[in-house]
Rosetta silent file (secondary structure, phi, psi, omega in degrees, C-alpha in Angstrom):
SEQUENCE: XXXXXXXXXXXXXXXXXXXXXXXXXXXXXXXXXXXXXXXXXXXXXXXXXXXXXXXXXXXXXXXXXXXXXXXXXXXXXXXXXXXXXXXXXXXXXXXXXXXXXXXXXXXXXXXXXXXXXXXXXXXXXXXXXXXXXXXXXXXXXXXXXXXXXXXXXXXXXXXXXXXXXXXXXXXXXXXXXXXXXXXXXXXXXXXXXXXXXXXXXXXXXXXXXXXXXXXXXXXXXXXXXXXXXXXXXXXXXXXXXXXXXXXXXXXXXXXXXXXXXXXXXXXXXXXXXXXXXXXXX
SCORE:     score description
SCORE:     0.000 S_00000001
   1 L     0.000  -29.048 -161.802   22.332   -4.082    3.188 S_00000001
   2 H   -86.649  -17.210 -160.011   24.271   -6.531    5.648 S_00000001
   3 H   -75.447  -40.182 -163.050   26.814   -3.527    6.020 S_00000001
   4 H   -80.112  -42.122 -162.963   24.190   -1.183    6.674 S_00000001
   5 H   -74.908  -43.576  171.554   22.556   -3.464    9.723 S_00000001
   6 H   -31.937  -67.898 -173.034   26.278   -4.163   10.916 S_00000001
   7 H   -49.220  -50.786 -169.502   26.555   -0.503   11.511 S_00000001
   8 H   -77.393   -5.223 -168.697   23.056   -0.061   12.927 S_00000001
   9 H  -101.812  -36.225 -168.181   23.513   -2.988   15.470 S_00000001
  10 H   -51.624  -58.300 -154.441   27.100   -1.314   16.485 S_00000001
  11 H   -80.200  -52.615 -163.890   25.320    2.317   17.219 S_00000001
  12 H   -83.128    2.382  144.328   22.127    0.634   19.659 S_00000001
  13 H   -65.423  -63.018 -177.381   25.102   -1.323   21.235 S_00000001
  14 H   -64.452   -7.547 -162.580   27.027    1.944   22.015 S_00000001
  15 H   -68.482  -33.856 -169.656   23.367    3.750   22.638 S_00000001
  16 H   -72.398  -24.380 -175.117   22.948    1.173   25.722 S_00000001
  17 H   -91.706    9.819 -174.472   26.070    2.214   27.423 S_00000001
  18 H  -112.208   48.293  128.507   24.818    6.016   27.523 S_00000001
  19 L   -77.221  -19.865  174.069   21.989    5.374   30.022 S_00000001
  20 H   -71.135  -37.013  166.142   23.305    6.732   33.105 S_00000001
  21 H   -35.307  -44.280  166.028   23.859    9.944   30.944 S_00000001
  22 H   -61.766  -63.371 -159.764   19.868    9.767   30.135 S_00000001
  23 H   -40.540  -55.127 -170.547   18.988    8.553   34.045 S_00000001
  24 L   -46.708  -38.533 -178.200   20.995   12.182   34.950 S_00000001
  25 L   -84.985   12.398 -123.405   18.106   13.577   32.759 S_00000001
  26 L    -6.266   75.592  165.256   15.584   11.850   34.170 S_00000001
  27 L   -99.437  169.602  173.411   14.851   10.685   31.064 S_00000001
  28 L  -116.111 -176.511  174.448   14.142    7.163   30.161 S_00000001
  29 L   -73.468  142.034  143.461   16.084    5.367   27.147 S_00000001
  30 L   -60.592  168.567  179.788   14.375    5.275   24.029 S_00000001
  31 L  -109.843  152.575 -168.971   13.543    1.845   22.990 S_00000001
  32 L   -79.676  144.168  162.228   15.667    1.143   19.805 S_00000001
  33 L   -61.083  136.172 -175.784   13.978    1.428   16.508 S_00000001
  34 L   -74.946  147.710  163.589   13.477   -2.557   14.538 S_00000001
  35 L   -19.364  -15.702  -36.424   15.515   -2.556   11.455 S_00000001
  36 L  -113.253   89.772  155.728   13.380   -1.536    8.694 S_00000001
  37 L    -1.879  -53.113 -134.811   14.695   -4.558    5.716 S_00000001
  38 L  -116.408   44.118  143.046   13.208   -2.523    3.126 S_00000001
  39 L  -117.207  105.452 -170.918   14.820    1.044    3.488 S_00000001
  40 L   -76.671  154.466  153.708   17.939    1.555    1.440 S_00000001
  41 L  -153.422  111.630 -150.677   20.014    4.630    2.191 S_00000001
  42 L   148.945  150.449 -172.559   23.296    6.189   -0.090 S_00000001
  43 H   -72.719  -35.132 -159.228   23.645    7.370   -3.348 S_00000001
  44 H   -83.486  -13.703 -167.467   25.491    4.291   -4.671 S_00000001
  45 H   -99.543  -85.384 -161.908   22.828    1.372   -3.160 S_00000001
  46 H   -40.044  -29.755  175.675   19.644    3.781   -4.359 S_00000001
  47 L   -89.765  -10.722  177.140   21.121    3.886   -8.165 S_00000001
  48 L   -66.906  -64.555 -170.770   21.676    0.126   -7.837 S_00000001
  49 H   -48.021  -73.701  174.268   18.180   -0.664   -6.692 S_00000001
  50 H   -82.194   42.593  176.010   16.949    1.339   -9.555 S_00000001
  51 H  -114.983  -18.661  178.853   19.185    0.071  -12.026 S_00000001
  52 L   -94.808   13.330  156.006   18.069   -3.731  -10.745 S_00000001
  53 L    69.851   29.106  177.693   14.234   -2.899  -11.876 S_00000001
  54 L  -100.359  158.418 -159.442   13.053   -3.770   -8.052 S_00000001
  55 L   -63.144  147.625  164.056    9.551   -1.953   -7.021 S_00000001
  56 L  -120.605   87.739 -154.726   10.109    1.142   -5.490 S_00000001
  57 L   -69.631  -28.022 -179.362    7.992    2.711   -3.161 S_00000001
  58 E  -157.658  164.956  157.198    8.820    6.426   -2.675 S_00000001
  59 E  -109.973  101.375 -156.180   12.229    8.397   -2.941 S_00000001
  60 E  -105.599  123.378 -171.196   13.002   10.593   -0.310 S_00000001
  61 E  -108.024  148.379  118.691   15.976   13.776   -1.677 S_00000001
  62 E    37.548   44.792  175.849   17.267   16.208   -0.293 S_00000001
  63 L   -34.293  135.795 -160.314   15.660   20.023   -0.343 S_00000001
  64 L   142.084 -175.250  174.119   17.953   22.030   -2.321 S_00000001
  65 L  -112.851  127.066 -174.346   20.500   22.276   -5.060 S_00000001
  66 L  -133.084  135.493  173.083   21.337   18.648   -5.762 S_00000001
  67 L  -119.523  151.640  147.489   24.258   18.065   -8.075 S_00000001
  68 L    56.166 -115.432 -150.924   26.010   14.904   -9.812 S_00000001
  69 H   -63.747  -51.373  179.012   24.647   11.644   -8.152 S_00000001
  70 H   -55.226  -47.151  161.329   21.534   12.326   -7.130 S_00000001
  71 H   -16.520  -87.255 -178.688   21.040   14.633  -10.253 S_00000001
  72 H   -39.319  -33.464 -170.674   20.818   10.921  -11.447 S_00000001
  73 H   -66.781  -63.499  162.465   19.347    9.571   -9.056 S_00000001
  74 H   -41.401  -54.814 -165.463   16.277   11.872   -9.532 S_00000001
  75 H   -71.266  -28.063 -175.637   16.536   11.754  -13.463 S_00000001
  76 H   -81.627  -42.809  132.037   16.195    7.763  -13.328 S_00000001
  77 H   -16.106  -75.045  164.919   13.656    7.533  -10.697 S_00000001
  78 H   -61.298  -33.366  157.625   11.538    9.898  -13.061 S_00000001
  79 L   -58.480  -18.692  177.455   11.876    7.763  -16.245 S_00000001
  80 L  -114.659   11.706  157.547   10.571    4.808  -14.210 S_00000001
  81 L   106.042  -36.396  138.104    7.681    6.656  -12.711 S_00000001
  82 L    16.266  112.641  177.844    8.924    6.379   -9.074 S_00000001
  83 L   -74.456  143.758 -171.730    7.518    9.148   -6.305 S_00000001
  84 E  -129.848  141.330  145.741   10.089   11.642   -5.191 S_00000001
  85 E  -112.302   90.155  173.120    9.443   13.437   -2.196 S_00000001
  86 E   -44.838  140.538  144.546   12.176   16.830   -1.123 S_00000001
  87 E  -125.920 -160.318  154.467   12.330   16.784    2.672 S_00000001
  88 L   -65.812  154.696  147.022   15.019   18.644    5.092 S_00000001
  89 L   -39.292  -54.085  166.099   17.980   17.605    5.698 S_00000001
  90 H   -21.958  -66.734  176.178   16.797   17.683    9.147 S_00000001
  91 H   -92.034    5.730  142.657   14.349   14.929    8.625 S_00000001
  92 H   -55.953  -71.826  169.523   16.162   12.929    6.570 S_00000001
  93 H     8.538  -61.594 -178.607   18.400   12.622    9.608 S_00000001
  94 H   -81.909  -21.964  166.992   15.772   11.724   11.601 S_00000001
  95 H  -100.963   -7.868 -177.610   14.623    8.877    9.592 S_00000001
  96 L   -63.431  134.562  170.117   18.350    7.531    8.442 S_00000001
  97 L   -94.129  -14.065  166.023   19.283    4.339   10.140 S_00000001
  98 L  -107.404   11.878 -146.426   22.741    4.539    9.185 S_00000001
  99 L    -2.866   83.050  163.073   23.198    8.238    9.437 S_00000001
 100 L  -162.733   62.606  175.867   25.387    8.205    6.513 S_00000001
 101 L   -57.213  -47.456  176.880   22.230    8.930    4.416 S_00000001
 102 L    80.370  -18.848 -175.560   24.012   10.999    1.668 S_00000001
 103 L   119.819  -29.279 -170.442   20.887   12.947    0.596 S_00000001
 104 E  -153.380  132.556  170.984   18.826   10.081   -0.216 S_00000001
 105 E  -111.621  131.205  177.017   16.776    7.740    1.333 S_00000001
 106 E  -118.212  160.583 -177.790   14.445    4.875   -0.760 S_00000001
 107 E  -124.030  110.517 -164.529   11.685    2.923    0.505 S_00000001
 108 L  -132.653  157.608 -154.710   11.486   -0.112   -1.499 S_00000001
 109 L   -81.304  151.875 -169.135    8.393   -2.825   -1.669 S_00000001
 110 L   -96.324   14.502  165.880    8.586   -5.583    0.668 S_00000001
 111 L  -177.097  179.801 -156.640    7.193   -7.649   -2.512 S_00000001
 112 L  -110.757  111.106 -165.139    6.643   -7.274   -6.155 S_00000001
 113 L   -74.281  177.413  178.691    3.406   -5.877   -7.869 S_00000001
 114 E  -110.181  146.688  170.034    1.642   -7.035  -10.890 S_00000001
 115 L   -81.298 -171.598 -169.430    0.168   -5.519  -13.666 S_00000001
 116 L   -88.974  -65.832 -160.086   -3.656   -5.554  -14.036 S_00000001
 117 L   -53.222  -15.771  164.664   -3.573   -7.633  -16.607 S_00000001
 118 H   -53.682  -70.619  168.253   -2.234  -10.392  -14.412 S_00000001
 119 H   -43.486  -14.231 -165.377   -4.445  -10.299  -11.968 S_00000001
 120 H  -115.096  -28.278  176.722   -7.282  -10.925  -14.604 S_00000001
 121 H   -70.984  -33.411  169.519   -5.445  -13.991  -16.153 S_00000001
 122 H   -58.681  -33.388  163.738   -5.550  -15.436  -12.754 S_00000001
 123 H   -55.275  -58.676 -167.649   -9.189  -15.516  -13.018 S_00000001
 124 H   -64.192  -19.053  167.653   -9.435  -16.825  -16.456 S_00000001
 125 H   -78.240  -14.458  164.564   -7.115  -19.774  -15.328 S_00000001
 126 H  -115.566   10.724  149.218   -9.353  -21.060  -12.848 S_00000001
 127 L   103.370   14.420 -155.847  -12.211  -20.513  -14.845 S_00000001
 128 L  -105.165 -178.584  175.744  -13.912  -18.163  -12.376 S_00000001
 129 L   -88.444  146.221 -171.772  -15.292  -14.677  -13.352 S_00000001
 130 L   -49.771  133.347  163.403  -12.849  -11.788  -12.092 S_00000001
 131 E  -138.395  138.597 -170.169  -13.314  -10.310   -8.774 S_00000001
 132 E  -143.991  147.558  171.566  -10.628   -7.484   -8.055 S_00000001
 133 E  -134.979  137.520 -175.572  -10.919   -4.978   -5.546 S_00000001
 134 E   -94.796  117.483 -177.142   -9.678   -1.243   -6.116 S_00000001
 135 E  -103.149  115.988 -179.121   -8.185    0.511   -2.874 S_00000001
 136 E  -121.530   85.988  166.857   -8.639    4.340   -3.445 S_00000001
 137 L   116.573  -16.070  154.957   -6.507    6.036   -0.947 S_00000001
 138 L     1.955  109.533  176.283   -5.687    3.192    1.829 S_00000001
 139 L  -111.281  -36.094  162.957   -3.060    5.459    4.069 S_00000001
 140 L   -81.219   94.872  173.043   -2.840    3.122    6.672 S_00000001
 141 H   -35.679  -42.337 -167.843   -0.300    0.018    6.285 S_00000001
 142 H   -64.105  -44.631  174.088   -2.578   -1.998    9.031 S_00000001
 143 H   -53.466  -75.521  160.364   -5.345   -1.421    7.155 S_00000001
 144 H   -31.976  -43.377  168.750   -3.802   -2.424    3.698 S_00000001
 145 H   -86.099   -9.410  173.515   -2.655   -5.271    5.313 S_00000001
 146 H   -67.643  -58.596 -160.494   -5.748   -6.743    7.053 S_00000001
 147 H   -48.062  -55.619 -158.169   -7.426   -5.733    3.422 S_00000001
 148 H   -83.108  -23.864 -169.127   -4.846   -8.127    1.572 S_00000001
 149 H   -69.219  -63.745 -142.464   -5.229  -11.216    4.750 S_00000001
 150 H   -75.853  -49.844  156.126   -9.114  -11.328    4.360 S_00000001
 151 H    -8.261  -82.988 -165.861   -9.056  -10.452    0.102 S_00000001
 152 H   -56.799  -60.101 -176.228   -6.895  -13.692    0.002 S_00000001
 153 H   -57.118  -28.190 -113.534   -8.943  -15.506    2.277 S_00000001
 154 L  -143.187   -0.570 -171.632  -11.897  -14.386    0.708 S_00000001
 155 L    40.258   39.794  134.864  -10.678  -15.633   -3.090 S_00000001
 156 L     3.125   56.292 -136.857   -9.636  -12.658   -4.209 S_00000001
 157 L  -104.034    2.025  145.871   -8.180  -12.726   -7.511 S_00000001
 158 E   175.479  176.721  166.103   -6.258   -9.672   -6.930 S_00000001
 159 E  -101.135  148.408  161.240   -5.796   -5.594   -5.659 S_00000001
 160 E  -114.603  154.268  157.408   -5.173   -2.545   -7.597 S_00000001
 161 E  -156.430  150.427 -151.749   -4.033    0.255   -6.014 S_00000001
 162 E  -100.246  149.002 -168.061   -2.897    3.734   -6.709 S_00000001
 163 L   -47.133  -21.309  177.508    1.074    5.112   -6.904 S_00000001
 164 L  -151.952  158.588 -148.436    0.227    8.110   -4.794 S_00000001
 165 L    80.552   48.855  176.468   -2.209    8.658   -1.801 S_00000001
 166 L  -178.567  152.967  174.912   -1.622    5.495   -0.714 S_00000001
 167 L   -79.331  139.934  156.511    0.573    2.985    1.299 S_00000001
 168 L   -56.414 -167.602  156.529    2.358    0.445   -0.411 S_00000001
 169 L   -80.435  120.807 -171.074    3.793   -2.613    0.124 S_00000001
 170 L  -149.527 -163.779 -169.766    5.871   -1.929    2.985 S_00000001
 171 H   -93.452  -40.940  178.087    6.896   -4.270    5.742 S_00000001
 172 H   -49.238  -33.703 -173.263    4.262   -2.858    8.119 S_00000001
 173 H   -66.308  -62.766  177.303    1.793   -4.347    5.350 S_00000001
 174 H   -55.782  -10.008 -162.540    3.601   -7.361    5.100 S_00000001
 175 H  -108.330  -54.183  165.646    3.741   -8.481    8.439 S_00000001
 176 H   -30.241  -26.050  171.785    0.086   -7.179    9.413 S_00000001
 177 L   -76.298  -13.476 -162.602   -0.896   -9.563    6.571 S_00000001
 178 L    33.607   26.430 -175.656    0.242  -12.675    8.033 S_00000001
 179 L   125.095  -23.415 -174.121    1.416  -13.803    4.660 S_00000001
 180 H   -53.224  -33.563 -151.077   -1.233  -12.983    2.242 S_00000001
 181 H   -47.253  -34.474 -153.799    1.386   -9.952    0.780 S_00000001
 182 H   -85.342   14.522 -166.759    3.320  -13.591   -0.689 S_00000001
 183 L  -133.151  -39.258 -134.560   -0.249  -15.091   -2.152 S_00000001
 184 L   -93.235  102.519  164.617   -2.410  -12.124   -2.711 S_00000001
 185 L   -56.549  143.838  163.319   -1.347   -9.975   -6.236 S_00000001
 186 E  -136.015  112.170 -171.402   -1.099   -6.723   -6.167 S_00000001
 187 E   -71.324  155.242  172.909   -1.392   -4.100   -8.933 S_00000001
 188 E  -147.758  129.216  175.472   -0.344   -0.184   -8.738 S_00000001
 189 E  -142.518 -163.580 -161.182   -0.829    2.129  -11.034 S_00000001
 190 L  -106.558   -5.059  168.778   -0.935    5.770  -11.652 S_00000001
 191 L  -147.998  118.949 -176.320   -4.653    6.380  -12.321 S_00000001
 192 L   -72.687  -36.336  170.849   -7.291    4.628  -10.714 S_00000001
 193 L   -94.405   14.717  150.823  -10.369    5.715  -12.880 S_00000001
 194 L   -55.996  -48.937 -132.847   -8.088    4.654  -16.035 S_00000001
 195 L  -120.461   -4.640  154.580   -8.225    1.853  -14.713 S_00000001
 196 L   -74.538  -33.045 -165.866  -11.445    1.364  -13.827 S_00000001
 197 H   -77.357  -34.069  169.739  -12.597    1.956  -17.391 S_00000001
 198 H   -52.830  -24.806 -154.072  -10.176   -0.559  -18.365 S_00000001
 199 H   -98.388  -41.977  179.743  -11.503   -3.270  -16.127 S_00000001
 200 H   -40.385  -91.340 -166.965  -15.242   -2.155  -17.583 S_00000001
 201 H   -34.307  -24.315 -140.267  -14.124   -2.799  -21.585 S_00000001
 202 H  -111.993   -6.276 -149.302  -12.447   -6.099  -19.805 S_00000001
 203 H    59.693    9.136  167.197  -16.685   -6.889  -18.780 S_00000001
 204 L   -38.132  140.316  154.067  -16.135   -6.075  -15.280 S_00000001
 205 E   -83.538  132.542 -171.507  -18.583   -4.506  -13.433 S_00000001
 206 E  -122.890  129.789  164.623  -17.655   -1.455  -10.488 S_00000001
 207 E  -117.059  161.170 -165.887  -19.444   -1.164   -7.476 S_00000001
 208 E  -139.800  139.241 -172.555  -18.280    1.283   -5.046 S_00000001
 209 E   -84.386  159.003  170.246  -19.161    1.027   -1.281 S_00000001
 210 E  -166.184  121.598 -178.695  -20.898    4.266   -0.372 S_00000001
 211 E   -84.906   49.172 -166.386  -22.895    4.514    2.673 S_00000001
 212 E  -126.850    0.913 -174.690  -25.339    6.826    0.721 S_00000001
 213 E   -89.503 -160.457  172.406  -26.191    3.389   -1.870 S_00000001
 214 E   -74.081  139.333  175.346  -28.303    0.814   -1.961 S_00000001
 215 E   -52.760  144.798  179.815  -28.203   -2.214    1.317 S_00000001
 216 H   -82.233  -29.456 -166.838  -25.341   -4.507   -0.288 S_00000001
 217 H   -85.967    0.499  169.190  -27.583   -7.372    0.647 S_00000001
 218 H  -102.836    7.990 -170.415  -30.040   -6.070   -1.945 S_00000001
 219 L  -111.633  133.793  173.976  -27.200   -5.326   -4.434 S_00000001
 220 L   -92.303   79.041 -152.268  -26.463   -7.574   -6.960 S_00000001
 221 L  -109.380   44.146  166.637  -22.533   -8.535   -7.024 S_00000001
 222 L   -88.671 -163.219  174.470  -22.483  -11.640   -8.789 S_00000001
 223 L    39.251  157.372 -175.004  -20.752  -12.070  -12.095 S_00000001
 224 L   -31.934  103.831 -174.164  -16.985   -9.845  -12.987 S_00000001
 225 E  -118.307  100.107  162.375  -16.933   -7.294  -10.274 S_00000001
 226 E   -82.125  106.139  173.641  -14.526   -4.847   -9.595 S_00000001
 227 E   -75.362  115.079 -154.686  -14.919   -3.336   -5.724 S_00000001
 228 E  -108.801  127.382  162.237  -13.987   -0.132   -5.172 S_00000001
 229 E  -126.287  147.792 -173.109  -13.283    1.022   -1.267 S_00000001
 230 E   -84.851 -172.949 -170.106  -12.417    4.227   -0.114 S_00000001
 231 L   -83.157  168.158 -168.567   -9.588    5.929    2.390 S_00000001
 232 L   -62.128  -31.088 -175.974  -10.122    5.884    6.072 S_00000001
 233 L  -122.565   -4.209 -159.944  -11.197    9.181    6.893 S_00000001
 234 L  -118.883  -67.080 -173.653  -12.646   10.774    2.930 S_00000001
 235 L   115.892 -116.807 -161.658  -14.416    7.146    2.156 S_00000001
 236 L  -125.585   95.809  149.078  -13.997    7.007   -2.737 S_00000001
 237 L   -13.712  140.860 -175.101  -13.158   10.218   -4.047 S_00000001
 238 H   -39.273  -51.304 -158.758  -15.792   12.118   -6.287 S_00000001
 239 H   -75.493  -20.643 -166.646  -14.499   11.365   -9.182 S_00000001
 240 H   -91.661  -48.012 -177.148  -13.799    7.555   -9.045 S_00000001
 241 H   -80.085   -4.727  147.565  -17.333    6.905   -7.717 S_00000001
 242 H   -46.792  -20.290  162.657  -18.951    8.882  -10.192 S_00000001
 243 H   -78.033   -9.963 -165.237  -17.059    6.680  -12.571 S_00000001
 244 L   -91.043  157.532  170.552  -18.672    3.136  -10.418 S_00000001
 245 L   -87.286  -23.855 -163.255  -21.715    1.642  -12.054 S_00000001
 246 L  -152.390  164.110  177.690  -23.476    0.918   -8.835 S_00000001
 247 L  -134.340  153.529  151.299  -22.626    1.785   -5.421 S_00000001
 248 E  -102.243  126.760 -164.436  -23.295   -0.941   -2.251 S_00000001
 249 E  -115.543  157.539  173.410  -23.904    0.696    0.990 S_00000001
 250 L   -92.439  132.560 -174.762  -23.551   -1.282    4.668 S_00000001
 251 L   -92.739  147.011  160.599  -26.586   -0.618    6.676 S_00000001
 252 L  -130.491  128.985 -159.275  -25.864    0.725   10.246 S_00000001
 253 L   -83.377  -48.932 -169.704  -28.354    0.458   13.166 S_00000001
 254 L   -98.066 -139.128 -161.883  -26.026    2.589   15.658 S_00000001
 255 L   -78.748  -24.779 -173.370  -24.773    5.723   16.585 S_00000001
 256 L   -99.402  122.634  156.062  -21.662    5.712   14.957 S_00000001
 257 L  -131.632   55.443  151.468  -21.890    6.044   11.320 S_00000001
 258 L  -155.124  175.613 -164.245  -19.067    4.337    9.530 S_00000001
 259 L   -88.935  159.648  164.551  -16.881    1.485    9.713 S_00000001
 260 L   -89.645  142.564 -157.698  -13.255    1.279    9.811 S_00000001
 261 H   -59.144  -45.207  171.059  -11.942    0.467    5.970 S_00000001
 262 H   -75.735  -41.458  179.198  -10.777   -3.243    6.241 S_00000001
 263 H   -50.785  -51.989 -173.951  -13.910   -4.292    8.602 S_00000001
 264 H   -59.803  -51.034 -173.093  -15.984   -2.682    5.582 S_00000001
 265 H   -61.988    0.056 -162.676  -14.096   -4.079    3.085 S_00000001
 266 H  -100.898  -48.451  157.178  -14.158   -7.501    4.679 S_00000001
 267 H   -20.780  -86.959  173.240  -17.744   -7.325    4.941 S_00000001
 268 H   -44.696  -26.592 -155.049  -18.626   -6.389    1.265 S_00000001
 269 H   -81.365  -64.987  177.900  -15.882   -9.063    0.120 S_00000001
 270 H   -72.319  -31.602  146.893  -18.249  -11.970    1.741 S_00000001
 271 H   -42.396  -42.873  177.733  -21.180  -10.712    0.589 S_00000001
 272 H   -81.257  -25.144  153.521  -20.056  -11.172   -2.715 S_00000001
 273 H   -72.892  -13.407 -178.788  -18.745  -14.541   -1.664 S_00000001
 274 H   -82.616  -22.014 -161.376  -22.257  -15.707    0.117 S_00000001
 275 H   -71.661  -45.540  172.961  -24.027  -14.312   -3.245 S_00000001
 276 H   -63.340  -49.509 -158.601  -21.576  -16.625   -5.661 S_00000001
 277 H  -101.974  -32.121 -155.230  -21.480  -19.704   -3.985 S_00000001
 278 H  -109.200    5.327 -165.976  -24.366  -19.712   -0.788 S_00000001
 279 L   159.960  169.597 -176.879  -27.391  -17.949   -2.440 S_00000001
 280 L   -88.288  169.829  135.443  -29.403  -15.137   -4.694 S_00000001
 281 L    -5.790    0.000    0.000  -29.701  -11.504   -4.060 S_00000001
């Protein structure tokens, strides 16, 4: 990694001495892209990574006939469950920071998830009843990271979220987060309404925001509650809220009618904190 930055600080040192070449187009400079920590790129660092069991968020190969490392690279990557994405060559290119790419690019989590079962022993150690909230389809790191600040603030005892249609842990998360990503668990898995049914049998309850429910302030969200909020632009997929027990809707007096996903989720999250601690139904 320090090898990789060396290199990347060397190339936006020589990039700076080719502005009068740009001013001749009358062009402006680009401003150099920040570092990105958490993107490995090379066959020999990417088989490392997964051979050291650290979270991975996506894999990006090569379109093509891929031989010998990556062949591995791929076959290991599928045994742990890992998303693979083909692009172009082209756009690899375009995202390598060290343009010595190789064919493969990784994305790798800017912190470590949990399983769901974790997340429910943190409840039972402070004695409280579970409250977990299920992100189904979060595409936007700001959002996911706002989501995880107020969650945490909001006593939380953790997120699930699912391995694909959805942002990760990424640095954009982490930093947008102010810190929660290092407080707040977070689960990922590969089916979300598995995993709802799971949290049910566990005595959990699922409410699902939908603005087609019942006023949330007329909703009853006391006792083990799982919260399910939808993606930014679709809101909770058919199938997962058809799988919810209850749904809690936001009321909205104007013209515009929905919310952006972390104000709603921030929203719903203190309603169920004013209902536990400040008050009934």
């Amino acid at each position: 990694m320090e090898k990789q930055k060396r290199e990347w600080n060397d190339k936006e040192k020589k990039g700076a001495k080719n502005k009068r070449y740009e001013r001749r187009n009358n062009q402006m400079p680009e401003e150099p892209r920040e570092w990105n920590e958490n993107q490995l790129e090379g066959r020999n660092a990417i088989l490392e990574v997964l051979r050291s069991g650290r979270d991975i968020e996506k894999i990006f190969v090569v379109k093509g006939n891929v031989e010998g490392t990556i062949r591995r690279i791929i076959a290991m990557a599928a045994e742990k469950g890992v998303v693979m994405q083909e692009v172009s060559r082209q756009k690899l290119d375009e995202m390598s920071q060290t343009k010595n790419h190789q064919g493969v690019i990784a994305l790798v989590s800017a912190h470590d998830y949990v399983e769901v079962e974790d997340i429910l022993t943190v409840a039972r150690e402070k004695g409280e009843d579970p409250f977990v909230l299920l992100l189904d389809g979060i595409t936007d790191p700001h959002n996911l990271g706002a989501i995880l600040r107020t969650a945490e603030c909001a006593g939380v005892h953790g997120v699930i979220i699912p391995k694909r249609r959805s942002v990760g842990l990424n640095a954009t998360v982490g930093k947008t987060s102010a810190g929660a990503i290092e407080y707040m668990p977070v689960a990922r898995v590969t089916n979300i309404v598995q995993t709802m049914e799971y949290l049910k049998k566990e005595g959990l309850w699922i409410a699902c925001a939908d603005m087609k429910g019942l006023d949330h302030f007329d909703t009853n969200m006391k006792g083990p509650l799982g919260l399910v909020i939808g993606s930014e632009g679709d809101g909770v997929s058919r199938l997962v809220r058809e799988n919810c027990d209850f749904t809690a809707a936001i009321p909205m007096y104007g013209k515009i009618s929905s919310l952006n996903a972390s104000v709603a989720a921030g929203l719903l999250m203190y309603e169920v904190v004013r209902q536990r601690r400040f008050g009934k139904v």
